[in-house]
C-alpha positions as CSV (number, residue, x, y, z in Angstrom):
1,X,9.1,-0.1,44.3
2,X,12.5,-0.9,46.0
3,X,15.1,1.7,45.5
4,X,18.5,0.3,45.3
5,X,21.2,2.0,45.6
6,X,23.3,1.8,42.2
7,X,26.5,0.7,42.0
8,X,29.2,3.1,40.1
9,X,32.6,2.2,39.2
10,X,34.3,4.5,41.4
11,X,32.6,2.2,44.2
12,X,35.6,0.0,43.2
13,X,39.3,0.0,43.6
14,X,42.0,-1.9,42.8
15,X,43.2,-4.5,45.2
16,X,46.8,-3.4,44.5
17,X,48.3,-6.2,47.1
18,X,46.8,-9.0,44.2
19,X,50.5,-9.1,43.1
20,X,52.5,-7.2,41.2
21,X,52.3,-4.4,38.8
22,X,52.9,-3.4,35.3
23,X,53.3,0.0,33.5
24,X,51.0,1.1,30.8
25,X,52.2,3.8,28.6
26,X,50.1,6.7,28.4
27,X,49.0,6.6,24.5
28,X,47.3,3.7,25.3
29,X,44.8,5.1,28.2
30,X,44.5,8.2,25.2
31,X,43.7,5.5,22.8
32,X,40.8,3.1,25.0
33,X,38.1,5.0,23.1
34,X,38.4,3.1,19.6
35,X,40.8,-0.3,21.2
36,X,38.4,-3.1,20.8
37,X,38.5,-5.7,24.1
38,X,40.4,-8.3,21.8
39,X,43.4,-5.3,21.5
40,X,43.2,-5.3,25.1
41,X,43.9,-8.5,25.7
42,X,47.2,-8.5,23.5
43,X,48.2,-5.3,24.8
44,X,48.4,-6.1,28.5
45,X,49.7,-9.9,27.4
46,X,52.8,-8.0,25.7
47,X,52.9,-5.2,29.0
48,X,53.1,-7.9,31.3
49,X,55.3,-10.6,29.4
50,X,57.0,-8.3,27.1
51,X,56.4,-10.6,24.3
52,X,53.2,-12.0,22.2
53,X,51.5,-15.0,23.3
54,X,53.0,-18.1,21.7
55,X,49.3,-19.8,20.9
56,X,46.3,-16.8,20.2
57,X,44.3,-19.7,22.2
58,X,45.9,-18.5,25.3
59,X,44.2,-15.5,25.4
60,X,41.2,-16.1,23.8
61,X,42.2,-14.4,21.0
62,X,42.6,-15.8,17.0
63,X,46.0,-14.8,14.8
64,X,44.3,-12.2,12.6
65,X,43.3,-10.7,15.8
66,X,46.7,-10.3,16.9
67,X,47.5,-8.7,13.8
68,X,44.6,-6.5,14.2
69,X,45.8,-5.2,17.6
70,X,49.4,-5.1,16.6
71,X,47.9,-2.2,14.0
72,X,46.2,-0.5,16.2
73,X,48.7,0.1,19.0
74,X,51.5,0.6,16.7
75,X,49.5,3.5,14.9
76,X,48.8,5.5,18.2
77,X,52.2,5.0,19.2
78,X,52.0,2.5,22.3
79,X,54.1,0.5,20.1
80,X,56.7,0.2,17.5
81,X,58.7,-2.3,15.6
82,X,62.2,-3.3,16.6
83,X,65.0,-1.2,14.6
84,X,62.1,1.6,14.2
85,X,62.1,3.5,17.6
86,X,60.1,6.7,17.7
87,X,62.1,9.9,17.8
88,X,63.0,11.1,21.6
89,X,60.0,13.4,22.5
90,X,61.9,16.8,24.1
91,X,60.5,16.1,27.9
92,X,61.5,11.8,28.3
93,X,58.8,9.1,28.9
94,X,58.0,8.1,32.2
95,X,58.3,3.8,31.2
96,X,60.2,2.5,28.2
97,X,57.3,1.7,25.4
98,X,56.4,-1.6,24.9
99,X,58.6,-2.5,21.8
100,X,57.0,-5.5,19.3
101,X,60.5,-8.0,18.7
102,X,60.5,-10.6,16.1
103,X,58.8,-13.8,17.2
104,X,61.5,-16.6,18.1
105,X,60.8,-20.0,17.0
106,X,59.8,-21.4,20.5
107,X,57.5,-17.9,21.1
108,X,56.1,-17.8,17.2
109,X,52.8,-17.9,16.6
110,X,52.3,-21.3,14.7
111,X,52.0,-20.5,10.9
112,X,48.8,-23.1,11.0
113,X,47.0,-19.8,13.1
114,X,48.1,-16.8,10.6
115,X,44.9,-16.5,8.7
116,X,44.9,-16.1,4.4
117,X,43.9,-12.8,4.6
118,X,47.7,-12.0,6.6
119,X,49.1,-13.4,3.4
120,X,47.2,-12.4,0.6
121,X,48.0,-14.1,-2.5
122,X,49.3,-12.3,-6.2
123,X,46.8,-10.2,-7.5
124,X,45.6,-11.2,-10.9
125,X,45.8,-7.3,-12.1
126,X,47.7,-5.0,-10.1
127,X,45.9,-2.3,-8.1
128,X,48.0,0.7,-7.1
129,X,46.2,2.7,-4.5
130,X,46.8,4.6,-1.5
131,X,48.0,3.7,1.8
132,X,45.0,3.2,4.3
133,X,46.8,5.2,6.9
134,X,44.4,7.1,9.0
135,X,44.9,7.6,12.7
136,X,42.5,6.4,15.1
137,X,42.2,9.9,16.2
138,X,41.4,10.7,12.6
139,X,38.7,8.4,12.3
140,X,37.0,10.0,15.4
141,X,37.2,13.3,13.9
142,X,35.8,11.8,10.9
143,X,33.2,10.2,13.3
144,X,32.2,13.6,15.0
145,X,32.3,15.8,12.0
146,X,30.4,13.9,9.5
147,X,26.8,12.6,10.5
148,X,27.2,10.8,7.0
149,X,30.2,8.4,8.2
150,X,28.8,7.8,12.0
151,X,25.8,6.4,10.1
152,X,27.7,4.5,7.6
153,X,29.6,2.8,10.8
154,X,26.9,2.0,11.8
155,X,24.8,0.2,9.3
156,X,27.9,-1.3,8.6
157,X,28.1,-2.8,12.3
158,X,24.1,-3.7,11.8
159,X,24.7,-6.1,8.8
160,X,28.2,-7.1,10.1
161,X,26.6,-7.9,13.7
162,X,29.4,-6.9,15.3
163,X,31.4,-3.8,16.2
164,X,33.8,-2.6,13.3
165,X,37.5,-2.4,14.7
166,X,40.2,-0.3,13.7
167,X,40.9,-1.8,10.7
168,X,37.3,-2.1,9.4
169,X,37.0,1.3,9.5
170,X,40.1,2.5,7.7
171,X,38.9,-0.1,4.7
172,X,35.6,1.7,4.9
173,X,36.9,4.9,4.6
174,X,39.4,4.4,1.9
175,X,36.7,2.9,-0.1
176,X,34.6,6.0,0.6
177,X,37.7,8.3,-0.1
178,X,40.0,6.8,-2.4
179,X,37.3,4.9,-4.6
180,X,34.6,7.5,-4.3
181,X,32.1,5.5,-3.6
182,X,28.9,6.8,-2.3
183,X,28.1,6.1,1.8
184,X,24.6,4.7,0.4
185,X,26.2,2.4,-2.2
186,X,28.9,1.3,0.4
187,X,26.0,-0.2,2.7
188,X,24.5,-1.7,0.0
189,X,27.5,-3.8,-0.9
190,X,28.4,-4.6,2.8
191,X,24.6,-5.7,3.2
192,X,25.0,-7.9,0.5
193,X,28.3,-9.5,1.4
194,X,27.0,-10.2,4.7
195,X,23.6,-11.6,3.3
196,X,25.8,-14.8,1.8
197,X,28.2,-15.1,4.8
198,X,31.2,-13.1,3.4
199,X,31.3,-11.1,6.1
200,X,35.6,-10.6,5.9
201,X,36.4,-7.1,5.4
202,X,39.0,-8.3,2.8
203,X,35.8,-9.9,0.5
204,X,33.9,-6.7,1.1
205,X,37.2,-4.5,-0.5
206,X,37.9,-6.7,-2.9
207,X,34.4,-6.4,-4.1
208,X,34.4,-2.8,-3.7
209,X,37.5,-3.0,-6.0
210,X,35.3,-4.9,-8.8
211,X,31.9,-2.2,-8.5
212,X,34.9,0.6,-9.2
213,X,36.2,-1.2,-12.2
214,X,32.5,-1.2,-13.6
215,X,31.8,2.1,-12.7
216,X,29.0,1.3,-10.3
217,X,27.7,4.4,-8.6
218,X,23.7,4.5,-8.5
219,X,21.3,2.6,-6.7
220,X,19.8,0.9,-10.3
221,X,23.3,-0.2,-10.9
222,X,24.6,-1.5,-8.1
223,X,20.5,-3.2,-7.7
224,X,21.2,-4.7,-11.2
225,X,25.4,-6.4,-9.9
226,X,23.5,-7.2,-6.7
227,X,21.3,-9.4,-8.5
228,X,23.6,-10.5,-11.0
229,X,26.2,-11.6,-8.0
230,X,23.4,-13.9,-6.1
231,X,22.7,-15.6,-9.2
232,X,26.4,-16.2,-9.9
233,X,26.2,-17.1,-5.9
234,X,22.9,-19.6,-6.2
235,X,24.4,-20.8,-9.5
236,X,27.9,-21.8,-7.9
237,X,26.8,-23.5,-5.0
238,X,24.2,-25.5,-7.1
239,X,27.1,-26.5,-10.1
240,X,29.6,-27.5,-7.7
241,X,26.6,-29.6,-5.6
242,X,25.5,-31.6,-8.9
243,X,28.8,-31.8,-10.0
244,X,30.1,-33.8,-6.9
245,X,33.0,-31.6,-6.5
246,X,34.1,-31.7,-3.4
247,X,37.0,-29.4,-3.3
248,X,37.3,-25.7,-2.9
249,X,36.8,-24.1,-6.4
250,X,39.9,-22.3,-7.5
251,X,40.0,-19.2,-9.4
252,X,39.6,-20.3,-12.6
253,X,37.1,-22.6,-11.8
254,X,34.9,-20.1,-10.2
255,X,35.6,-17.6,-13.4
256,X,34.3,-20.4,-16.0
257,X,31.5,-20.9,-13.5
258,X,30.2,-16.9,-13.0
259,X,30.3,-16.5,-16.9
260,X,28.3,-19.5,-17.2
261,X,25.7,-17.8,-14.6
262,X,25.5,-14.4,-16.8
263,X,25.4,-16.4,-19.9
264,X,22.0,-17.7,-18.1
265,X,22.8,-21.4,-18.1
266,X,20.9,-24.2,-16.4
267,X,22.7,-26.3,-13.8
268,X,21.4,-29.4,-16.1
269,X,22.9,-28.3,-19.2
270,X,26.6,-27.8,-17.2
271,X,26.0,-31.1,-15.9
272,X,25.4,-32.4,-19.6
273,X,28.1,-30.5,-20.8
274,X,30.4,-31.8,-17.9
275,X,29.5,-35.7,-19.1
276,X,30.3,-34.8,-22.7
277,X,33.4,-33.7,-21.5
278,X,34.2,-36.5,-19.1
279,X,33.1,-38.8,-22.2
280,X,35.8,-36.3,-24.6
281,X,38.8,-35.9,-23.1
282,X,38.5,-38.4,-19.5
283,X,38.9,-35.8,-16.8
284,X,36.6,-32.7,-16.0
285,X,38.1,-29.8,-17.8
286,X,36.5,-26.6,-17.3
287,X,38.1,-24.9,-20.8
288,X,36.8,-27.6,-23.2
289,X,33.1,-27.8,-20.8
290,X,32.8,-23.5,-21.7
291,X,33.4,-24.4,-25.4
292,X,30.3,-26.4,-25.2
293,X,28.2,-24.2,-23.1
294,X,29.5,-21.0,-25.5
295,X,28.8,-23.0,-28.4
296,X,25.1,-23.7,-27.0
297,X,25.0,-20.4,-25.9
298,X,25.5,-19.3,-29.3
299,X,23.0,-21.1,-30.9
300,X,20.2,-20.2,-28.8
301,X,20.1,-23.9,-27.0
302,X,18.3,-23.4,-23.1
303,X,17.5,-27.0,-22.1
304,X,18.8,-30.7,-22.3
305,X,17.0,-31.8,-25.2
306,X,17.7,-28.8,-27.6
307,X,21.3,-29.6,-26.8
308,X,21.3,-33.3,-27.0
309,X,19.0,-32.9,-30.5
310,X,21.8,-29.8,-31.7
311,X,24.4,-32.1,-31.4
312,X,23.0,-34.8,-33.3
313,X,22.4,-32.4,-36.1
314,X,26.0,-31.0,-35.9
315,X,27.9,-33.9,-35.7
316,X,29.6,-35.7,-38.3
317,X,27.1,-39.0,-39.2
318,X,28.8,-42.5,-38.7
319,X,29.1,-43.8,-42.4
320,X,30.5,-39.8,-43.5
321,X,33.9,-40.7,-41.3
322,X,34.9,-43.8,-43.8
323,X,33.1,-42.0,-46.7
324,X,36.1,-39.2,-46.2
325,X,38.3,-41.5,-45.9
326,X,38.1,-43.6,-48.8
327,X,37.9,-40.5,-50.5
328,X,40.9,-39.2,-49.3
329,X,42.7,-42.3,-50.3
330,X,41.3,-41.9,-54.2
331,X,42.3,-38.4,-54.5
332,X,46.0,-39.4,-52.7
333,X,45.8,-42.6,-55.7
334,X,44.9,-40.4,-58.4
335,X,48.0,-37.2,-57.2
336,X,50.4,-40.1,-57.5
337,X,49.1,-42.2,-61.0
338,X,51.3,-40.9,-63.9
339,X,49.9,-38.6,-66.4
340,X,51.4,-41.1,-69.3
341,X,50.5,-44.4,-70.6
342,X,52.9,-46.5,-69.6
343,X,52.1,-49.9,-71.6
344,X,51.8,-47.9,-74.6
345,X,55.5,-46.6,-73.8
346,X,56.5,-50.6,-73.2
347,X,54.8,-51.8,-76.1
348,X,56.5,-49.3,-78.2
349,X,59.8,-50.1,-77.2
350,X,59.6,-53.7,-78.3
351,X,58.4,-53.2,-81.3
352,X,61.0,-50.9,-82.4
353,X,64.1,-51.2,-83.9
354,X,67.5,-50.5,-82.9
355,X,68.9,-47.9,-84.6
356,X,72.2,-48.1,-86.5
């Protein structure tokens, strides 16, 4: 067996003659522990250049990334947004802190880059709720004191595949906290997001968000949503396949299409209902498709030909239409005939004489 010596990090140094130096404050050696490499990267871009990089790409970093980092450094104090300086510390800093300036338009990051989740659209119903705003420092307390968390972070980094960054695990934590949600229950959601490629922490809150509204908090329940949310999943995927429909659903769309799902409809009779509508009104509109698939529902109709053979039965028949109609037109005849005899009424004037 060949022993070989190992190689240990202190067998290096730093080639200080490589060209030249920067400053790094302090806080941010204190704060390597829970910096992910990607919060590296920006930090000693904006150390060395005193600015952020004006394309992620440069760096090998994306925009939410940035963003992420940005958070991260700003909450254990290596930086801090211009007009917001810390307060003056009694004994003064060795280097100036890095201070984050508002991005110029030739050193922006190009609006193309800034991911959806940066700019999160108007909630349909607002939520008020707490301020995620643990300290990095917290969260290793929380790590160290509670065996429950540490294993929560960590089946959440199993199903995520990746490690959870600063960010991740103050969502995490204000779920468990603020929503009272159960560690257990917490993995089973983030397992499930994960198991259909929603693997955005935003899509995992928002979710979170929705079990709290329904009050899921056992393992039956949150089986039973589980179930009910791959269907609605399966069921999406496979409407907006046979539909042809090649554009992202929108909200609405997607609403129509989940209560379709728990309603237990088949893909064929949406599509039936979708070329009755087409046939109806000339363009695909979801509210007058659900007033087909309610009324179907309704009545207890589960398959193309109990639908086709329902509507036959319900509609009006081709001879009733002018039937009405005619009728109509007697009954509009007979309100407007006068209830006197008129030729009598002639026939008596002529006859009569004037009187003197």
């Amino acid at each position: 067996m060949c022993n070989a010596k190992r190689v240990y990090a202190m067998d290096y140094k730093v080639n200080w003659d490589s060209g030249g130096v920067f400053a790094v404050p302090d806080a941010a050696a204190e704060a390597l522990r829970l910096a992910s490499g990607k919060a590296l990267k920006v930090l000693i871009y904006m150390l060395k250049y005193r600015r952020l990089p004006d394309d992620p790409d440069e760096i090998g970093v994306t925009a939410e990334d940035i963003d992420e980092a940005l958070s991260y450094w700003s909450s254990v104090g290596v930086i801090y947004r211009s007009g917001n300086a810390p307060q003056a510390k009694s004994q003064p800093a060795a280097h100036e802190p890095v201070r984050v300036l508002a991005p110029n338009p030739e050193t922006a990051v190009p609006a193309a880059a800034i991911p959806a989740a940066a700019v999160p659209a108007a909630p349909e119903k607002e939520v008020i709720r707490p301020r995620k705003s643990l300290l990095p420092t917290e969260i290793a307390e929380r790590i160290a004191e509670s065996q429950e968390i540490a294993l929560l972070f960590k089946s959440a980094e199993g199903s995520l595949k990746r490690v959870l960054t600063f960010d991740d695990q103050r969502t995490i934590l204000w779920i468990y906290d603020h929503l009272g949600m159960s560690a257990d229950i917490i993995m089973m959601l983030i397992a499930y997001c994960c198991s259909v490629g929603r693997t955005n922490m935003g899509y995992i809150e928002k979710a979170a968000l929705d079990w709290h509204e329904k009050n899921i908090a056992t393992h039956e329940q949150a089986e039973n949503e589980i179930l009910l949310m791959q269907r609605s999943f399966t069921f999406e995927a496979k409407v907006q396949s046979r539909l042809k429909m090649q554009n992202k659903l929108t909200a609405s769309q997607k609403k129509y299409i989940d209560e379709w799902a728990r309603m237990d409809m088949s893909v064929d009779l949406v599509e039936l209902a979708y070329d009755k509508t087409v046939d109806a009104t000339g363009k695909p509109a979801f509210q007058y498709m659900n007033k087909i698939l309610v009324k179907w529902h309704d009545n207890n109709i589960t398959d193309m030909q109990s639908a086709i053979e329902f509507d036959e039965r319900t509609k009006p028949s081709r001879c009733q239409a002018p039937r009405q109609a005619a009728q109509g037109r007697s009954t509009a005849a007979e309100k407007s005939a006068p209830s006197f005899d008129l030729s009598a009424i002639m026939e008596h004037a002529r006859n009569s004489k004037p009187t003197v």
